[in-house]
PDB file of the backbone (N, CA, C, O) and the ligand in Angstrom, with CONECT records:
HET     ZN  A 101       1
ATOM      1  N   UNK A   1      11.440  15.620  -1.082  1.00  0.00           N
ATOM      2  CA  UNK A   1      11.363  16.482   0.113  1.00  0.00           C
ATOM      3  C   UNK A   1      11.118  15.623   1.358  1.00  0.00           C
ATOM      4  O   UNK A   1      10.455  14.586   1.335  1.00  0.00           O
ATOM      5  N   UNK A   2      11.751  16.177   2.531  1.00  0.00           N
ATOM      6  CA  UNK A   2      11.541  14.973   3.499  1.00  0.00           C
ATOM      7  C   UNK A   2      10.120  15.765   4.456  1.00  0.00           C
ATOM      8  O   UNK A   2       9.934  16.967   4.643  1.00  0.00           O
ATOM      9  N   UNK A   3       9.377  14.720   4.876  1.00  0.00           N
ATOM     10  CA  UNK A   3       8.429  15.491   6.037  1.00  0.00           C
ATOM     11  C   UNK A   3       8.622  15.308   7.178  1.00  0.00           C
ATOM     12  O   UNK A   3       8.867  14.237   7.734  1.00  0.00           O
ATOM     13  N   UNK A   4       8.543  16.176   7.552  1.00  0.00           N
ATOM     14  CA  UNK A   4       8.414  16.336   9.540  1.00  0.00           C
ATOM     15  C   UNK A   4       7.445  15.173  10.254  1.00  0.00           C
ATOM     16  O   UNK A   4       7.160  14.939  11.429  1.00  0.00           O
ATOM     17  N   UNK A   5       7.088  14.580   9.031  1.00  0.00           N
ATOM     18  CA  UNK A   5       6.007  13.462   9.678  1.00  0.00           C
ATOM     19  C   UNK A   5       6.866  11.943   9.811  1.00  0.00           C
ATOM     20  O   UNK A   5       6.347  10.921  10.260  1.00  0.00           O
ATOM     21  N   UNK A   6       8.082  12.031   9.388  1.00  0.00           N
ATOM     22  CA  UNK A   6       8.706  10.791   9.045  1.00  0.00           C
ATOM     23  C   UNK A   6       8.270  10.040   8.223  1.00  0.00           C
ATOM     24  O   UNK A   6       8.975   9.078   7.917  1.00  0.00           O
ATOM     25  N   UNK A   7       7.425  10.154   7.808  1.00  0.00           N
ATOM     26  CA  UNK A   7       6.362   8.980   6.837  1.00  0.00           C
ATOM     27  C   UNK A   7       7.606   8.865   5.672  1.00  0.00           C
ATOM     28  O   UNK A   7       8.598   9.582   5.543  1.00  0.00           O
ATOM     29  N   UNK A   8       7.174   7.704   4.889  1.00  0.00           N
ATOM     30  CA  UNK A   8       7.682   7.638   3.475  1.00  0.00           C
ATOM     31  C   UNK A   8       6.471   8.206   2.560  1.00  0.00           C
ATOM     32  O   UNK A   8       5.242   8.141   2.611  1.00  0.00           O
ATOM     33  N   UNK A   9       7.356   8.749   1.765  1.00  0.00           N
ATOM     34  CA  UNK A   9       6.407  10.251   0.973  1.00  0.00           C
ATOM     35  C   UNK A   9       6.122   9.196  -0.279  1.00  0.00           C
ATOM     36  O   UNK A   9       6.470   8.019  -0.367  1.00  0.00           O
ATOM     37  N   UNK A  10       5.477   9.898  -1.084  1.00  0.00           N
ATOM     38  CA  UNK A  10       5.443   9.722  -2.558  1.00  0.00           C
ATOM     39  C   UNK A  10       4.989  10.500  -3.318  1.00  0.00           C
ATOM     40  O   UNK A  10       4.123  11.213  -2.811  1.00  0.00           O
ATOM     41  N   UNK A  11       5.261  10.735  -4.644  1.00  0.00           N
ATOM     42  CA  UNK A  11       5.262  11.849  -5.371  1.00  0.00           C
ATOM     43  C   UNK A  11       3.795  12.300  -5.739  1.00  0.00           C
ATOM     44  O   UNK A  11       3.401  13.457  -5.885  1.00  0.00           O
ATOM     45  N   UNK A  12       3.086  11.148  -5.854  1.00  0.00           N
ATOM     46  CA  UNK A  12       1.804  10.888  -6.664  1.00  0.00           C
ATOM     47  C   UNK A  12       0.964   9.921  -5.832  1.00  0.00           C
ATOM     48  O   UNK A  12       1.432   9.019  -5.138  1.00  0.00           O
ATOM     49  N   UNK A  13      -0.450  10.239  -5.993  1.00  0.00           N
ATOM     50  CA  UNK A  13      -1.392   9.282  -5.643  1.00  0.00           C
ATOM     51  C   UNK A  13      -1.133   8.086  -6.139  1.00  0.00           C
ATOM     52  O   UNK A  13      -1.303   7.124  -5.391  1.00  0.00           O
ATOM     53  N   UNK A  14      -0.640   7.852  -7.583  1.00  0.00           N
ATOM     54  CA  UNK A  14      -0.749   6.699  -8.205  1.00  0.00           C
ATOM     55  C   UNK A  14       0.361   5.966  -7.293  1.00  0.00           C
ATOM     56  O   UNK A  14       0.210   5.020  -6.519  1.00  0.00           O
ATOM     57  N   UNK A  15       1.503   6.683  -7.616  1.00  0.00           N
ATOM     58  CA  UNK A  15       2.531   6.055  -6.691  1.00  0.00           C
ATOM     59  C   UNK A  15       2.233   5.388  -5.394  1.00  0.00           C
ATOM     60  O   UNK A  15       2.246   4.275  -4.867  1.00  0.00           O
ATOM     61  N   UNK A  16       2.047   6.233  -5.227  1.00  0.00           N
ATOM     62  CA  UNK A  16       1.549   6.142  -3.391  1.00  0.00           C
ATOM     63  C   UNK A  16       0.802   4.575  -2.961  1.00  0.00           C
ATOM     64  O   UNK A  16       0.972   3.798  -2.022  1.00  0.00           O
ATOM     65  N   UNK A  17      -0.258   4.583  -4.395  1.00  0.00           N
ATOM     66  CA  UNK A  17      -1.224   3.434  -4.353  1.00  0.00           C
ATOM     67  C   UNK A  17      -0.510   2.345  -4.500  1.00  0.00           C
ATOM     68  O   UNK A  17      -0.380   1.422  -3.696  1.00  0.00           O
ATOM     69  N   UNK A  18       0.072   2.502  -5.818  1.00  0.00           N
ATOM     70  CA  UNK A  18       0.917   1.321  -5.967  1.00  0.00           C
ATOM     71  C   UNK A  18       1.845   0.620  -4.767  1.00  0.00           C
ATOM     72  O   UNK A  18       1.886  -0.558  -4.411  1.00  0.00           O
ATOM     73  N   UNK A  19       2.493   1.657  -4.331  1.00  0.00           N
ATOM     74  CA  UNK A  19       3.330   1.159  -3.019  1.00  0.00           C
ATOM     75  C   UNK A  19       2.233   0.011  -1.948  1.00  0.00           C
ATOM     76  O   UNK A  19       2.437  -1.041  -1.341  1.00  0.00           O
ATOM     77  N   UNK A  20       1.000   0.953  -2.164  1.00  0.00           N
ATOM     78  CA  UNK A  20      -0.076   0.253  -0.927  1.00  0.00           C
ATOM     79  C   UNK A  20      -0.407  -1.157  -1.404  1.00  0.00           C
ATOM     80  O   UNK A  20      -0.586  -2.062  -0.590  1.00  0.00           O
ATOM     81  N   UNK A  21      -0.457  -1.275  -2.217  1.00  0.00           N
ATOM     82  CA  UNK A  21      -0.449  -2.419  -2.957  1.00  0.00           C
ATOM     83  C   UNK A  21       0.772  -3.379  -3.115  1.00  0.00           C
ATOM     84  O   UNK A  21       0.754  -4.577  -3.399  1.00  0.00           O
ATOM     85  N   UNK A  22       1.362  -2.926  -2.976  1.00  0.00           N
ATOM     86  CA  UNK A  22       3.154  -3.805  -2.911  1.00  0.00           C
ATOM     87  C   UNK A  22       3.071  -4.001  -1.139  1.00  0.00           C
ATOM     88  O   UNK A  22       3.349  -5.152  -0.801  1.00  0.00           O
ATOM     89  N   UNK A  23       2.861  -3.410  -0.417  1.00  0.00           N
ATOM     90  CA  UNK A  23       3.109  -3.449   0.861  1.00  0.00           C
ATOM     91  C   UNK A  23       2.308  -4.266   1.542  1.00  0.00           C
ATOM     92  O   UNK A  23       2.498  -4.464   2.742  1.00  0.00           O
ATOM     93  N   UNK A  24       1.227  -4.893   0.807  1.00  0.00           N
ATOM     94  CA  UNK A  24       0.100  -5.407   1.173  1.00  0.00           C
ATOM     95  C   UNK A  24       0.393  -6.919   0.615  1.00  0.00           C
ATOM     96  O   UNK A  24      -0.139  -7.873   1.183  1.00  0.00           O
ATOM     97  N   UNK A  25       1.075  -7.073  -0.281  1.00  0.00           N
ATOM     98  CA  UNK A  25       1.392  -8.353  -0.862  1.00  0.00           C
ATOM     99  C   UNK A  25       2.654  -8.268  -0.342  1.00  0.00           C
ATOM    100  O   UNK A  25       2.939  -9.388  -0.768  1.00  0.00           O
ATOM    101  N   UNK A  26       3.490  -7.984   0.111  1.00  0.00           N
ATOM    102  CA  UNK A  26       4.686  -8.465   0.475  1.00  0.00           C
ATOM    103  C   UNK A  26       4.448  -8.327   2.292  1.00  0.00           C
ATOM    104  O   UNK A  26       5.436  -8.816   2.841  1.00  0.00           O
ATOM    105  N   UNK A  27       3.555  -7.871   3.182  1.00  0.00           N
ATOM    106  CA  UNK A  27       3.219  -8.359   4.036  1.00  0.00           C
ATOM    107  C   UNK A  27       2.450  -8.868   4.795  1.00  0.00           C
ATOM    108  O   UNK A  27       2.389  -8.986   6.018  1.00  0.00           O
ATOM    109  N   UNK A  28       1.470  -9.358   3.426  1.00  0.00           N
ATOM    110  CA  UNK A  28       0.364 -10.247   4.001  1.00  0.00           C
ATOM    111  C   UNK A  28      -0.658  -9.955   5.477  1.00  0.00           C
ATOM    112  O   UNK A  28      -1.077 -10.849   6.212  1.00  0.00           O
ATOM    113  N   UNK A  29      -0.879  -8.625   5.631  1.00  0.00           N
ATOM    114  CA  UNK A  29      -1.532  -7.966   6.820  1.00  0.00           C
ATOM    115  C   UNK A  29      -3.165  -8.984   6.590  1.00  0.00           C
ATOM    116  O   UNK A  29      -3.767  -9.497   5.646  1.00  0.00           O
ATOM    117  N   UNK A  30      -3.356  -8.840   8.207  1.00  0.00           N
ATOM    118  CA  UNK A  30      -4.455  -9.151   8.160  1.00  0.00           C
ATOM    119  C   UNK A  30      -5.472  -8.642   7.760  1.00  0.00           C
ATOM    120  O   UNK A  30      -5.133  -7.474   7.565  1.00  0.00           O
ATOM    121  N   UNK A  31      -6.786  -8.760   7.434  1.00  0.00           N
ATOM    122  CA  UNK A  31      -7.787  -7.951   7.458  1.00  0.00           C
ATOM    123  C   UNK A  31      -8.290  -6.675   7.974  1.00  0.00           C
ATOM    124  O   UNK A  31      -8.963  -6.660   9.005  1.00  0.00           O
ATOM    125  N   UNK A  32      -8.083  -5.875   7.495  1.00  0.00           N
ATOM    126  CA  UNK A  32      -8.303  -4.361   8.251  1.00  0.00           C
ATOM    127  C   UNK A  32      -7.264  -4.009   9.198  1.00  0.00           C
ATOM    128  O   UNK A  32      -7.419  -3.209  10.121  1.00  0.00           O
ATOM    129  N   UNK A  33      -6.051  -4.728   8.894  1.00  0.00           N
ATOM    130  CA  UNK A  33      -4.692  -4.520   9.579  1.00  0.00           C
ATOM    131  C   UNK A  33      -3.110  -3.762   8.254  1.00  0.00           C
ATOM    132  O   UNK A  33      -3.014  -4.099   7.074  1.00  0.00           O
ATOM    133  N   UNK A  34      -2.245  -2.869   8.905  1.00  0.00           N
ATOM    134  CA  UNK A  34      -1.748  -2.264   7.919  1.00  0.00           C
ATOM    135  C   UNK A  34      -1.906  -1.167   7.393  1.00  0.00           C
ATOM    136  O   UNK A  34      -3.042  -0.810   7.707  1.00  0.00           O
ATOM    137  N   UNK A  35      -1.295  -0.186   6.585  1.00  0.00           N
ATOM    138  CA  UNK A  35      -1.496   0.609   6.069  1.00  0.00           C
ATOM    139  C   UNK A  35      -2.842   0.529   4.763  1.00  0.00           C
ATOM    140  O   UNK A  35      -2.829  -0.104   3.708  1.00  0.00           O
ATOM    141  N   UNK A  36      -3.926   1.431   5.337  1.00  0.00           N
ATOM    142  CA  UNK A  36      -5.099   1.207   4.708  1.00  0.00           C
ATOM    143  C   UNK A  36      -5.481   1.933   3.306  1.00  0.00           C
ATOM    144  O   UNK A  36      -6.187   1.429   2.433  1.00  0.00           O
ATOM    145  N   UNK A  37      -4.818   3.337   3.261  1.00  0.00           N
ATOM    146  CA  UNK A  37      -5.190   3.824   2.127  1.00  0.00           C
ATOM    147  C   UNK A  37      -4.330   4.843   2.090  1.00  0.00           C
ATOM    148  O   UNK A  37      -3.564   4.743   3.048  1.00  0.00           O
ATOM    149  N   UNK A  38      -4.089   5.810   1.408  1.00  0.00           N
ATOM    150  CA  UNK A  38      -3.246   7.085   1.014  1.00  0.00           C
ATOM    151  C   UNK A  38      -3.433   8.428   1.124  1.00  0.00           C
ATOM    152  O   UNK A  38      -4.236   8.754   0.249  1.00  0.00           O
ATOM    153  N   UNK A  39      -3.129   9.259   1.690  1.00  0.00           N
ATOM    154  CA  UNK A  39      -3.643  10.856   1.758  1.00  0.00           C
ATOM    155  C   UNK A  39      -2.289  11.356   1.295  1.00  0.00           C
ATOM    156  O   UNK A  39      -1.158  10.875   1.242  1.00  0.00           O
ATOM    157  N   UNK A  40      -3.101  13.020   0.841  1.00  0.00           N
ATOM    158  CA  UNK A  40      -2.087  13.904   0.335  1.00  0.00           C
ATOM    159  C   UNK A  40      -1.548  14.570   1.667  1.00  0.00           C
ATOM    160  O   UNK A  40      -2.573  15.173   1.984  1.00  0.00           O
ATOM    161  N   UNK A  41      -0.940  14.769   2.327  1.00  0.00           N
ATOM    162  CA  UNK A  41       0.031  15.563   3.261  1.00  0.00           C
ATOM    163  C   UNK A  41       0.012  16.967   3.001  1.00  0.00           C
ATOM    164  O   UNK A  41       0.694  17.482   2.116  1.00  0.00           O
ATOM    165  N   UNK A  42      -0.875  17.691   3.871  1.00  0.00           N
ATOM    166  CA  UNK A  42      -0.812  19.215   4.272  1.00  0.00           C
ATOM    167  C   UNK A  42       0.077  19.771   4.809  1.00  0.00           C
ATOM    168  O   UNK A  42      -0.062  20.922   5.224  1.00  0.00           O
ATOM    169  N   UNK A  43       1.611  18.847   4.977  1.00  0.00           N
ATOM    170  CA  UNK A  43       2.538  19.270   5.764  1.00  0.00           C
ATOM    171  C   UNK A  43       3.883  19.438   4.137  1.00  0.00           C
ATOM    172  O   UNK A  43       4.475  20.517   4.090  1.00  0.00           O
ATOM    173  N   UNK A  44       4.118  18.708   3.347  1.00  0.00           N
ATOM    174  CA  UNK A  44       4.958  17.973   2.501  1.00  0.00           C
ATOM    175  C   UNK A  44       4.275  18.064   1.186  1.00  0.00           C
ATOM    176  O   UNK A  44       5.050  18.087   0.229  1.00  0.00           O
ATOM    177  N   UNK A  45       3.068  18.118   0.924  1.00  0.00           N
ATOM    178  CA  UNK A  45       2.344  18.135  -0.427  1.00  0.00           C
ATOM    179  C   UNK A  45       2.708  16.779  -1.278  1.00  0.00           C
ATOM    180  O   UNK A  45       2.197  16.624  -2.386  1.00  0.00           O
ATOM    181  N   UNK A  46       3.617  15.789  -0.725  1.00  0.00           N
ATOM    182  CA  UNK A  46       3.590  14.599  -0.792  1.00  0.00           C
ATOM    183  C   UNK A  46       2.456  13.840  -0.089  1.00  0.00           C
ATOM    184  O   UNK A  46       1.693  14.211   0.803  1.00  0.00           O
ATOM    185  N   UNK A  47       2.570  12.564  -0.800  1.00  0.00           N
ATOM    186  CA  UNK A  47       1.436  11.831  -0.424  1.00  0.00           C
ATOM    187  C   UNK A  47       1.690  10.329   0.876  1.00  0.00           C
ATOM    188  O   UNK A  47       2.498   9.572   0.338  1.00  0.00           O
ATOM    189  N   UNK A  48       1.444   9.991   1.701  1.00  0.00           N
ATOM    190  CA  UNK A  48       1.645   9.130   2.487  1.00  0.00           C
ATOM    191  C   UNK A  48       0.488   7.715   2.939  1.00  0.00           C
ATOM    192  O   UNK A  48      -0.730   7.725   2.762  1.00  0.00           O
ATOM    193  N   UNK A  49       0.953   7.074   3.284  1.00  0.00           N
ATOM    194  CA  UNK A  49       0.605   5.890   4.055  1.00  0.00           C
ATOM    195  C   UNK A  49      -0.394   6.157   5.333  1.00  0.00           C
ATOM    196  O   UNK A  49       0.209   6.564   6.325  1.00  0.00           O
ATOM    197  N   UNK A  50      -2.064   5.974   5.513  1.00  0.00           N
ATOM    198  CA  UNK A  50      -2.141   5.764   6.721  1.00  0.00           C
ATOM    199  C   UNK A  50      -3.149   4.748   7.128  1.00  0.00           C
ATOM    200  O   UNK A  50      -3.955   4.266   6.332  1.00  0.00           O
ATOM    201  N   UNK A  51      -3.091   4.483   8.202  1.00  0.00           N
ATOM    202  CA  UNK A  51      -3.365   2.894   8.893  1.00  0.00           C
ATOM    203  C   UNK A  51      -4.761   3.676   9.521  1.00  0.00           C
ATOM    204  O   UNK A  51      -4.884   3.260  10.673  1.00  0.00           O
ATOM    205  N   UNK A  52      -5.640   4.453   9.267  1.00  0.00           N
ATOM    206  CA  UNK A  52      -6.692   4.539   9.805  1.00  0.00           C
ATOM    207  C   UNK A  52      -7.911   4.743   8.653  1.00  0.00           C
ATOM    208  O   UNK A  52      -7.864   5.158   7.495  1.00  0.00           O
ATOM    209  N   UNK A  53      -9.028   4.259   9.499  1.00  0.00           N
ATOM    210  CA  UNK A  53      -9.865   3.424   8.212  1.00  0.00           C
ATOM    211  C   UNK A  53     -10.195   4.954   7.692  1.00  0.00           C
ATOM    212  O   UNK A  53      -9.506   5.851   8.179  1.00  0.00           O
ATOM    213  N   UNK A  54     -11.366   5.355   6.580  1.00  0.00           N
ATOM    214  CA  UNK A  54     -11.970   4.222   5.623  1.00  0.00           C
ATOM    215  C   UNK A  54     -10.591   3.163   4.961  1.00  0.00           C
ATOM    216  O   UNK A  54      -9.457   3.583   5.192  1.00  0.00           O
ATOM    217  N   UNK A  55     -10.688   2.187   4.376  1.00  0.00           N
ATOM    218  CA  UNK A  55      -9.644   1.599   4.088  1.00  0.00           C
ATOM    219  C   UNK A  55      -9.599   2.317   1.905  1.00  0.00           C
ATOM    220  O   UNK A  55     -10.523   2.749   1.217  1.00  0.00           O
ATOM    221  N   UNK A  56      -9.045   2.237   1.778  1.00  0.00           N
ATOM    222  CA  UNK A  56      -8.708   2.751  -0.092  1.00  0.00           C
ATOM    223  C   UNK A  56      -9.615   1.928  -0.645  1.00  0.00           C
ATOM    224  O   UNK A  56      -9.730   0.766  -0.257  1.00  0.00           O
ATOM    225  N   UNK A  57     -10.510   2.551  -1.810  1.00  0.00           N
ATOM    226  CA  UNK A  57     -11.056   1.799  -2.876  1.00  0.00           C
ATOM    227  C   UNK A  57     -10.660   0.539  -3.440  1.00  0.00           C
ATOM    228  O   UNK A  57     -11.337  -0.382  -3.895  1.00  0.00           O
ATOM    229  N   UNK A  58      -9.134   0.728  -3.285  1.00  0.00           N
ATOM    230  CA  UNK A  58      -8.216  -0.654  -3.818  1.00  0.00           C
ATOM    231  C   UNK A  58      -8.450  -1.630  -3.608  1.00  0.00           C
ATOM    232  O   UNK A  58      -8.135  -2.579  -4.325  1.00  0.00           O
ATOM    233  N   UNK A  59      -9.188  -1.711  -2.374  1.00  0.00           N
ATOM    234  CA  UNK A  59      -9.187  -2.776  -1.558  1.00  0.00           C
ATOM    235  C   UNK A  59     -10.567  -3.445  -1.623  1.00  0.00           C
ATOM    236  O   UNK A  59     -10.839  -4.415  -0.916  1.00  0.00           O
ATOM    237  N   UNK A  60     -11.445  -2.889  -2.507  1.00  0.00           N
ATOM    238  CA  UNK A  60     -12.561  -3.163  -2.960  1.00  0.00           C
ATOM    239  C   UNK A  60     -12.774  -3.627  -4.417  1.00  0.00           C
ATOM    240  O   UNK A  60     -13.685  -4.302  -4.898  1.00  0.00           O
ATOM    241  N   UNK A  61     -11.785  -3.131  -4.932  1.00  0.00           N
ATOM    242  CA  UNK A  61     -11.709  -3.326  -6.471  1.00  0.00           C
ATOM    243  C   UNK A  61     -11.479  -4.827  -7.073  1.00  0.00           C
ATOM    244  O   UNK A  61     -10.431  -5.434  -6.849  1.00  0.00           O
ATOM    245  N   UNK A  62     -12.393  -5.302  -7.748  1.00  0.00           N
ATOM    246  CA  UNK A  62     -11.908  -6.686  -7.620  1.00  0.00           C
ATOM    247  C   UNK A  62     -10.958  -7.313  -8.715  1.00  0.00           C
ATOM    248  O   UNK A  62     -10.752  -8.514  -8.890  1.00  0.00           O
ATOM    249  N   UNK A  63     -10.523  -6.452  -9.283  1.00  0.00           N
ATOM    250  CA  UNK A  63      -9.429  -6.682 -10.120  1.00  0.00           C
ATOM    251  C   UNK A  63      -8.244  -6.443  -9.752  1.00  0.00           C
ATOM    252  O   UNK A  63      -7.293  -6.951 -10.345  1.00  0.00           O
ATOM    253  N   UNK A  64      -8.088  -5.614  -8.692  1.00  0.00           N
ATOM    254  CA  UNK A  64      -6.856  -5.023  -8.031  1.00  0.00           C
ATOM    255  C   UNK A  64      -6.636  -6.307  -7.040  1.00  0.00           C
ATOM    256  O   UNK A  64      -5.604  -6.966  -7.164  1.00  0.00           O
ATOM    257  N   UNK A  65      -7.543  -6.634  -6.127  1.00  0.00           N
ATOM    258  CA  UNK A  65      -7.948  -8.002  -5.145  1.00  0.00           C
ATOM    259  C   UNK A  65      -7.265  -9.004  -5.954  1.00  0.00           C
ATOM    260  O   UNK A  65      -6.253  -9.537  -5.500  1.00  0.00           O
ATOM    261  N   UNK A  66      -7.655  -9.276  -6.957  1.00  0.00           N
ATOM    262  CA  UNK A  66      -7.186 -10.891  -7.786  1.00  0.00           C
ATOM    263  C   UNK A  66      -5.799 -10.115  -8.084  1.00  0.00           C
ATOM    264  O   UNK A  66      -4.972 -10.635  -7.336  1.00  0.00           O
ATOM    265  N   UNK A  67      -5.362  -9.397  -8.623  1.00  0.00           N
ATOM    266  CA  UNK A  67      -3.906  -9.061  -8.794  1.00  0.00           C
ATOM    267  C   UNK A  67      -2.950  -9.266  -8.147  1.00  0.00           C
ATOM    268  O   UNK A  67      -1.813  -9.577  -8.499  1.00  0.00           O
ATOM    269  N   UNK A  68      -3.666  -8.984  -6.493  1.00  0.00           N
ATOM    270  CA  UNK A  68      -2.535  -8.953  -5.292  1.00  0.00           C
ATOM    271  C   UNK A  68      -2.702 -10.139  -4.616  1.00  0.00           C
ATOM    272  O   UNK A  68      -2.048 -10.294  -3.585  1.00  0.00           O
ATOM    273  N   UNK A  69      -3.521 -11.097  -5.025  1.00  0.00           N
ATOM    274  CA  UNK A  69      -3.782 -12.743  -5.283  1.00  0.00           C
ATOM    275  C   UNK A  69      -2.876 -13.248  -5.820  1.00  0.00           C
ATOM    276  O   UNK A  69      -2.079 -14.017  -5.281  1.00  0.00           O
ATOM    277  N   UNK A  70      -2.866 -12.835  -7.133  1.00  0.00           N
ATOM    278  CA  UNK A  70      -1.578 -13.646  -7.957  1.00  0.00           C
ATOM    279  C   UNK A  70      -0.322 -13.474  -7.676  1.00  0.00           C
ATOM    280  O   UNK A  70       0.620 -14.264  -7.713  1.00  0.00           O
ATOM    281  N   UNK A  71      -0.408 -11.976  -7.290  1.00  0.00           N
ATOM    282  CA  UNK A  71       1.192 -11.592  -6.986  1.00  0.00           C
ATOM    283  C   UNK A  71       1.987 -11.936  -5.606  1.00  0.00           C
ATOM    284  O   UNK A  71       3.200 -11.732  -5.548  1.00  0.00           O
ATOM    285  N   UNK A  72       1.265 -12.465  -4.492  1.00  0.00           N
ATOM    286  CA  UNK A  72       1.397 -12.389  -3.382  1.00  0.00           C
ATOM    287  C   UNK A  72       1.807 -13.701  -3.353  1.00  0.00           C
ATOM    288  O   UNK A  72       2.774 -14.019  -2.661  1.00  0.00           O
ATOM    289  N   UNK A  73       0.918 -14.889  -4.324  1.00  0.00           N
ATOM    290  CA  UNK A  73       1.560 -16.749  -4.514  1.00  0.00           C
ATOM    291  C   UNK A  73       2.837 -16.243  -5.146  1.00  0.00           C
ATOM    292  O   UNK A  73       3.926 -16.334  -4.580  1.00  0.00           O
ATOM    293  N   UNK A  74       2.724 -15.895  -5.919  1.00  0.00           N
ATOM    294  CA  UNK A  74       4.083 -15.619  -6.709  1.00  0.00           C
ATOM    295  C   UNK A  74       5.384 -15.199  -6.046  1.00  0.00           C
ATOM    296  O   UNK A  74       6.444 -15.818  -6.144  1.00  0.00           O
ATOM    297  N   UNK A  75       5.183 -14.046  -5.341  1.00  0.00           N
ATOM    298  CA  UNK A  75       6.021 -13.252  -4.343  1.00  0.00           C
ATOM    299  C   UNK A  75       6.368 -14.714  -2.969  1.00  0.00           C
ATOM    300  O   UNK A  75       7.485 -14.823  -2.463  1.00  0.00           O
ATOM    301  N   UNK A  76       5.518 -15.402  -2.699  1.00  0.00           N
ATOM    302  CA  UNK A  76       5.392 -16.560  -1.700  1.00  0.00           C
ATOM    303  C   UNK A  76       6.163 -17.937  -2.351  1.00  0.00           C
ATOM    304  O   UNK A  76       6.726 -18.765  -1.635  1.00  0.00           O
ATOM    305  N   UNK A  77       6.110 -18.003  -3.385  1.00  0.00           N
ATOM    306  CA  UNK A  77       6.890 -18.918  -4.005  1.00  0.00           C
ATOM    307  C   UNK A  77       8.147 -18.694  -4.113  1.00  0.00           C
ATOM    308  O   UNK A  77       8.871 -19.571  -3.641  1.00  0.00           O
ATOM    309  N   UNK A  78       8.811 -17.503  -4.741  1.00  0.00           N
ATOM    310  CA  UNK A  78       9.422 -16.526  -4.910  1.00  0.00           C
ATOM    311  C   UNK A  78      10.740 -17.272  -3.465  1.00  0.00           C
ATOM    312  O   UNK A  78      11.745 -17.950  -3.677  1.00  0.00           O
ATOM    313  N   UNK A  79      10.127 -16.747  -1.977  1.00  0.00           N
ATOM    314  CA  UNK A  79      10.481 -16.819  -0.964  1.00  0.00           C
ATOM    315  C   UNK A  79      11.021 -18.246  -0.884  1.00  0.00           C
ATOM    316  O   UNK A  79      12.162 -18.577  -0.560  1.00  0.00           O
ATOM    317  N   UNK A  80      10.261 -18.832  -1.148  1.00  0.00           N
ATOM    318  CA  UNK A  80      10.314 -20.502  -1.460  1.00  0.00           C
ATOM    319  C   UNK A  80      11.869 -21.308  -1.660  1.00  0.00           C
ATOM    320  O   UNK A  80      12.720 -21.885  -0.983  1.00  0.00           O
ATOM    321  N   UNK A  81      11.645 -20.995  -2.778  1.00  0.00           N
ATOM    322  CA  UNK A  81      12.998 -21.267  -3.467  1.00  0.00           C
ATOM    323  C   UNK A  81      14.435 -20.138  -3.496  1.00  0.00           C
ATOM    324  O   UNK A  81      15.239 -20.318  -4.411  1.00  0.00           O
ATOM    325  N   UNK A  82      14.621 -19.360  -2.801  1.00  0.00           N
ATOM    326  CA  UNK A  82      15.554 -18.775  -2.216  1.00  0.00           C
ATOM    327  C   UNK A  82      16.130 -19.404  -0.990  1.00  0.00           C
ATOM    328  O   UNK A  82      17.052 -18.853  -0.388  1.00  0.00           O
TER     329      UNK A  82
HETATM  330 ZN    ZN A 101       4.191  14.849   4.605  1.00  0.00          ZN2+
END
């Protein structure tokens, strides 16, 4: 479904997260810069992207942290050799 908000939707929280997490390793935002955490949309009942704090649990989690560590050298290497 598309929203009147333009946002890119997603079906699911999980989804949604995951994306936040891909978007975060593939653009290396600064600190408290970027899309911060995920809400459900009262407009779309899809879930979206937004850049105003609190920032997502994710971002506290320290297993999720080292994940998007590894994946982000990787993804950077990746770039490398292309
Ligand atoms: Zn929406």
């Amino acid at each position: 479904m598309r929203c009147s908000s333009g946002k890119t939707s997603f079906e699911s929280k999980e989804l949604a997260e995951e994306a936040l997490i891909q978007n975060h390793i593939r653009s290396n935002h600064r600190k408290g810069s970027g899309p911060q955490n995920v809400y459900e949309c009262q407009d779309c009942g899809e879930w979206h992207f937004t850049s105003r704090p609190p920032a997502s649990e994710l971002f506290s989690d320290k297993d999720i942290l080292n994940r998007m560590d590894l994946e982000r050298r990787s993804y950077d290497w990746e770039r490398k050799v292309k």
